[in-house]
C-alpha positions as a Markdown table, in Angstrom:
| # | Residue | x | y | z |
|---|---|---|---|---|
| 1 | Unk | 18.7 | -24.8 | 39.1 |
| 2 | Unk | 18.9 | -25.8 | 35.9 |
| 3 | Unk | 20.2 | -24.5 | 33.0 |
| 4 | Unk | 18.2 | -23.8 | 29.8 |
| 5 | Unk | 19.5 | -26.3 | 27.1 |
| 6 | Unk | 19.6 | -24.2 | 23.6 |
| 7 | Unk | 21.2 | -26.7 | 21.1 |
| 8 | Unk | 17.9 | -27.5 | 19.4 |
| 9 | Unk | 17.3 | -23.5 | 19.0 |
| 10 | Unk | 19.1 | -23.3 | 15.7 |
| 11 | Unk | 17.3 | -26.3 | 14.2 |
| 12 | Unk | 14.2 | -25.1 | 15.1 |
| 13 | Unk | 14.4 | -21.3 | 13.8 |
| 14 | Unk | 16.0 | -23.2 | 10.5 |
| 15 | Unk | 13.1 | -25.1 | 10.0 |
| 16 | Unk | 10.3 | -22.6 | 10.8 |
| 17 | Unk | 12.0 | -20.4 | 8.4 |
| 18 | Unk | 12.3 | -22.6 | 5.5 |
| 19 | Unk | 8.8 | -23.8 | 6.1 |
| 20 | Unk | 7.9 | -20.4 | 5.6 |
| 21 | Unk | 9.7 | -19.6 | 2.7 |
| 22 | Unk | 8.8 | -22.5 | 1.2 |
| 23 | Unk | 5.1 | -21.7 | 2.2 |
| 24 | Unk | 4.8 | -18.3 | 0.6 |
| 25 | Unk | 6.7 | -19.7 | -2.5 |
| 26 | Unk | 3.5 | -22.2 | -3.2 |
| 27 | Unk | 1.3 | -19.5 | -2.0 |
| 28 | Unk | 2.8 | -16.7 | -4.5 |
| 29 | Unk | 3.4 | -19.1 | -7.4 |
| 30 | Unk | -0.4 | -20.2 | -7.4 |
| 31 | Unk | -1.6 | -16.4 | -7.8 |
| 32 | Unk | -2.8 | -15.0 | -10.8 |
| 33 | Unk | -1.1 | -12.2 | -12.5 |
| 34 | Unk | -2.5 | -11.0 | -15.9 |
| 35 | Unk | -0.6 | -11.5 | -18.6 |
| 36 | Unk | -0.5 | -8.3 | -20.9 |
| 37 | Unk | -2.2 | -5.7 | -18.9 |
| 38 | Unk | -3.5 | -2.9 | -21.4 |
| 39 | Unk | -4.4 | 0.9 | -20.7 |
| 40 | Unk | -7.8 | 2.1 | -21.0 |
| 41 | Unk | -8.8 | 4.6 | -23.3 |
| 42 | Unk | -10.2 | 7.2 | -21.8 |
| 43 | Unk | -12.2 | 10.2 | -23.3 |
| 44 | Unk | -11.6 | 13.8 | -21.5 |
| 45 | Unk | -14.8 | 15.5 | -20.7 |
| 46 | Unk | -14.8 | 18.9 | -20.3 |
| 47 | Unk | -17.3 | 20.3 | -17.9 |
| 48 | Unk | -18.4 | 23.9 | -17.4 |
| 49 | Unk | -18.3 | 24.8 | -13.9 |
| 50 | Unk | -19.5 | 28.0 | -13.1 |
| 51 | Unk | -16.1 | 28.7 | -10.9 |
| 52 | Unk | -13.6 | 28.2 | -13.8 |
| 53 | Unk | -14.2 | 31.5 | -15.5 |
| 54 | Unk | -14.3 | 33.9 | -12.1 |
| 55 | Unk | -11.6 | 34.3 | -9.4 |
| 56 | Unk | -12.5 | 33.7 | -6.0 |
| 57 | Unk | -10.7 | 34.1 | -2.8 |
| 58 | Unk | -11.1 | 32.3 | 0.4 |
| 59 | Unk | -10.2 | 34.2 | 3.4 |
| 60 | Unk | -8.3 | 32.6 | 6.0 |
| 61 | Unk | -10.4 | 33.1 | 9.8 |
| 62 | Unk | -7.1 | 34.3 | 11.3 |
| 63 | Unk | -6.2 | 37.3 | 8.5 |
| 64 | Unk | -9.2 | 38.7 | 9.0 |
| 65 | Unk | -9.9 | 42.0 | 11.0 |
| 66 | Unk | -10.9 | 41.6 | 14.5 |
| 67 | Unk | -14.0 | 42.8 | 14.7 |
């Protein structure tokens, strides 16, 4: 039987790896960033929602009372 020759291995892990390093490289150095990236001004609107002014409570199924 014979034996499994594995003296090319290293060469050919090397190789895919620097292909795909090299790869992503072109891919990442062809994207886009935006330059000076600037915060939105944003106005708060308040809202009146009937809740805010009264307290509520939400009971839980399992503290209630067995009925």
């Amino acid at each position: 039987m014979p034996q499994l020759d594995t003296s090319t291995w290293f060469t050919m892990i090397f190789s895919m790896l620097l292909t795909l390093f090299i790869l992503f490289q072109l891919k990442i150095s062809k994207h886009l960033y935006p330059e000076n990236p600037t915060t939105k001004t944003t106005k708060i609107i308040s809202q009146h929602t009937p809740w805010e002014n009264k307290w509520t409570k939400i009971y839980s199924l399992l503290s209630l009372p067995p009925q």
